[in-house]
N, C-alpha and C positions, 0 to 999 in steps of 0.2 A: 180613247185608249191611253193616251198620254199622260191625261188627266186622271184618268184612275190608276196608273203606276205611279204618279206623283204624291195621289191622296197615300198611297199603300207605301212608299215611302216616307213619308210625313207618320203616318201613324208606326211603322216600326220604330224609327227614331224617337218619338214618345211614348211609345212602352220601354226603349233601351235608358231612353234618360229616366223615366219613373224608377226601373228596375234598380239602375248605380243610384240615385238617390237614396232607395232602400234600403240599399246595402251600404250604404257610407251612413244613414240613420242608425242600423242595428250595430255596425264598428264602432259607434261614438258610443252608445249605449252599454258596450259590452266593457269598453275600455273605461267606463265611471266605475268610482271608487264608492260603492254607497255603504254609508256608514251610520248606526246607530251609536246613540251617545257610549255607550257600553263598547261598542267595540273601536271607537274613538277614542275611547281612554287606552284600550289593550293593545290597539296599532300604535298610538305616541309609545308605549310604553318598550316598542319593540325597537322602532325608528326614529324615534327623537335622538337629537344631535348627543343632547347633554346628557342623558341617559349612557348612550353607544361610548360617552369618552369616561363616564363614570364606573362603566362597569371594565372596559379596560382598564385603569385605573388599580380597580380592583385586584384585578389577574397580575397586574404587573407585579403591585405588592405581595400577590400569594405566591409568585414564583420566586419575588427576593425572600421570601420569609424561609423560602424551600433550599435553597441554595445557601442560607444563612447558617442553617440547623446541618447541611450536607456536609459542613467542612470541621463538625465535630464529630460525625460518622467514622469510625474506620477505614483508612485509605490503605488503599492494596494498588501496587502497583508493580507490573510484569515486565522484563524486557529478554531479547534474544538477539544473541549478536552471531552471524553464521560467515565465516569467512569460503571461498573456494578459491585454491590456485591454478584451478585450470591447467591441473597438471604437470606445473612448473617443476623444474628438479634443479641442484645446482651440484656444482663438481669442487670438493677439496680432495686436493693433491696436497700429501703430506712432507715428501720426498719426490726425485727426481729419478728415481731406483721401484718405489711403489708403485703400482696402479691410485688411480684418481677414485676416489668416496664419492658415488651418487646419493645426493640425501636427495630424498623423494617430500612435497609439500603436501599434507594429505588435509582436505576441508577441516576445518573445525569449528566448533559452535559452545555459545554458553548459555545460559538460563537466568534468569535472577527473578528474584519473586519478594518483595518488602510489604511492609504491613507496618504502620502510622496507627496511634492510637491520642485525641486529645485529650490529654489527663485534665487538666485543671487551665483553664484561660478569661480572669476577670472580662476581658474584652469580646468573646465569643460571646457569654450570657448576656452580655449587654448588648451586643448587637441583634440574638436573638429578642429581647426585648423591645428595643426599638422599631426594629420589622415588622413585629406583631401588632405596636403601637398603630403604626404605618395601614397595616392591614387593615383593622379597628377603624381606624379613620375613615378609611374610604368607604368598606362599607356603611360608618353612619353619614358621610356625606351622599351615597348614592341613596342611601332611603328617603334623606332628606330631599334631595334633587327631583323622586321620584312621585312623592307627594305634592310639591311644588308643580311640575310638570300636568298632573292629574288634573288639578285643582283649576291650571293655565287652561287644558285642554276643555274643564266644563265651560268657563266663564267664556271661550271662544263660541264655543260650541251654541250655547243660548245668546248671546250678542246675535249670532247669525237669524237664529229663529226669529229674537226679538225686530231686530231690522227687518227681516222678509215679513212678519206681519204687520210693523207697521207702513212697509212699502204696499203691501196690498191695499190697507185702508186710506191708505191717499190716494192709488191709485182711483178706488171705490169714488174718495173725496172730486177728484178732477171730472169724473166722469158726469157725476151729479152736478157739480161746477157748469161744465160746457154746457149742460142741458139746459140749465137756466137761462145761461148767455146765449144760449143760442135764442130759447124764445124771449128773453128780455130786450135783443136787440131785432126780432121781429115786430114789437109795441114801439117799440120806439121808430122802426122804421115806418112802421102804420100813425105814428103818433098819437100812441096812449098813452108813452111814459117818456119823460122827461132822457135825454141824451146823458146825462150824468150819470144815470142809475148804470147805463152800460157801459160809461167807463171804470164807475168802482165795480163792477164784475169781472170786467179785462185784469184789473189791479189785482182781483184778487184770484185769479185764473193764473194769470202769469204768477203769483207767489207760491199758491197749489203747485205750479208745474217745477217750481227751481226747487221746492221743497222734494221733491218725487226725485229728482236730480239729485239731491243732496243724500236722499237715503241711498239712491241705486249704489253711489259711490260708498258710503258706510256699507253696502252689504256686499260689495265685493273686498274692500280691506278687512270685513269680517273672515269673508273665507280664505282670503291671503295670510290672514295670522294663523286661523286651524291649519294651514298647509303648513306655515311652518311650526306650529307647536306637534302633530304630529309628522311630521318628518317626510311633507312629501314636496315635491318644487314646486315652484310660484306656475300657478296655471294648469295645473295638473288637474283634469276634470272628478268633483267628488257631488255625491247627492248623500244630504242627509235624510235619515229613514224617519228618524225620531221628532216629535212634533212638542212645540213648547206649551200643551195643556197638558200631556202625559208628566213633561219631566218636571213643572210646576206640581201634577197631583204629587209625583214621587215623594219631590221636598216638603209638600204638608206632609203628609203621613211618616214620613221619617220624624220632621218634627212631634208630631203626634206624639209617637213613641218615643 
C-alpha cells in the first residue's frame, strides 16, 4: 500500500514538472521576436536608436521654424485689472460746524485689448530662413541615417544566416569526423593501422571542434549586432523567419532586372 501511494506520488510529481516545463517552453516561445528580413528592416526602422534621435531632431526644428514665423503673426494681447474695496468708506470733515462727507469706494475695473503688427524686420526673414534651412537639414540627414540603417540591418541580417549555415556544415563536418576516429582508432587498436593515422585524426577532430567554437561565437555576435541595429537589448530572444536561399534568389533577380 505504501508503495503504491509512493509510485502515485512519483508519478504526479512528473506529470507536475512535465506540465511547468510546457508552459515555461510555450512563455519562451511566445516571448520571441520572430522576424523576416522585411519586417527587420520595418522594426529598425521604428526602434532604432539613430532613427528615434533623428526624427526628433526633426520635430524640434519644425517646431522652431513654427515659432519663428509665430512672431511675425499679429500679436493681440488682452489685459483686465479689477479692483474691490470691500466696502471701505472714508470720512472728510470740512469744518468743525459741518457734518463729515462719507465717500463710499465702489469696485472698479478696466480692459485693455493691443494689437502688434510686424511691418518690415530684415532679421525675422532671416531667421525664418535659417529655420527652414535647419528643418531641410534634418530631414536630409534622417533619410540619409535611414538608408544607412536599412542597409546595416540587411548585412546583419545575412551574416546571421551566413554563420548558422556554415555552423551546420561543420557541425555535419565533426560528426562524420568522429565516425572515422572512432573506427580508425578501433584498427589501430586491433592493429591494422598504424597509431599515427589516429593521432592526425584527433588533430584534426580537435580543429573541426575549435572551428564549431569559433562560428558558435560569430553567430551570436551576429545576433547581438541585429539587436542593436534594430533596436532591441542585448539578449532579447529573436528567431529569424527568413532563410539565406530565399533572400540570395531575391538579389539575383533584383539584379536580373
Amino acid at each position: 500500500m505504501n508503495g503504491n501511494k509512493l509510485n502515485g506520488y512519483l508519478k504526479n510529481a512528473f506529470i507536475g514538472a512535465f506540465c511547468l516545463g510546457s508552459i515555461s517552453l510555450q512563455a519562451q516561445e511566445v516571448n520571441q521576436l520572430a522576424l523576416s528580413l522585411d519586417s527587420a528592416v520595418n522594426f529598425a526602422v521604428k526602434h532604432n536608436r539613430t532613427l528615434i534621435n533623428s526624427r526628433f531632431s526633426i520635430d524640434k526644428s519644425s517646431q522652431k521654424l513654427k515659432e519663428t514665423i509665430s512672431q511675425g503673426l499679429p500679436q493681440i494681447s488682452a489685459s483686465v485689472d479689477y479692483s474691490n474695496f470691500l466696502g471701505a468708506e472714508a470720512e472728510l470733515k470740512l469744518s468743525d460746524m459741518a457734518p463729515p462727507v462719507v465717500i463710499e469706494f465702489n469696485p472698479t475695473s478696466n480692459f485693455k485689448l493691443s494689437a502688434t503688427q510686424l511691418v518690415f524686420n530684415g532679421g525675422y526673414y532671416v531667421g525664418i530662413q535659417m529655420s527652414n534651412l535647419a528643418k531641410t537639414l534634418s530631414e536630409q540627414s534622417y533619410i540619409k541615417d535611414e538608408i544607412t540603417v536599412k542597409e546595416q540591418v540587411i548585412q546583419a541580417y545575412y551574416m546571421v544566416l551566413a554563420s548558422e549555415r556554415i555552423l551546420e556544415t561543420i557541425k555535419e563536418n565533426k560528426a562524420n569526423a568522429q565516425v572515422i576516429y572512432e573506427k580508425t582508432r578501433n584498427l589501430v587498436n586491433a592493429g591494422l593501422l598504424e597509431q599515427t593515422d589516429e593521432k592526425k585524426l584527433s588533430i584534426m577532430l580537435k580543429s573541426v571542434d575549435n572551428a564549431m567554437k569559433s562560428t558558435e561565437r560569430q553567430v551570436e555576435m551576429g545576433y547581438n549586432l541585429l539587436r542593436l541595429q534594430i533596436g532591441l537589448e542585448s539578449g532579447e530572444p529573436i528567431v529569424l523567419k527568413s532563410n539565406i536561399d530565399s533572400i540570395a534568389q531575391s538579389v539575383f533577380c533584383f539584379i536580373q532586372l
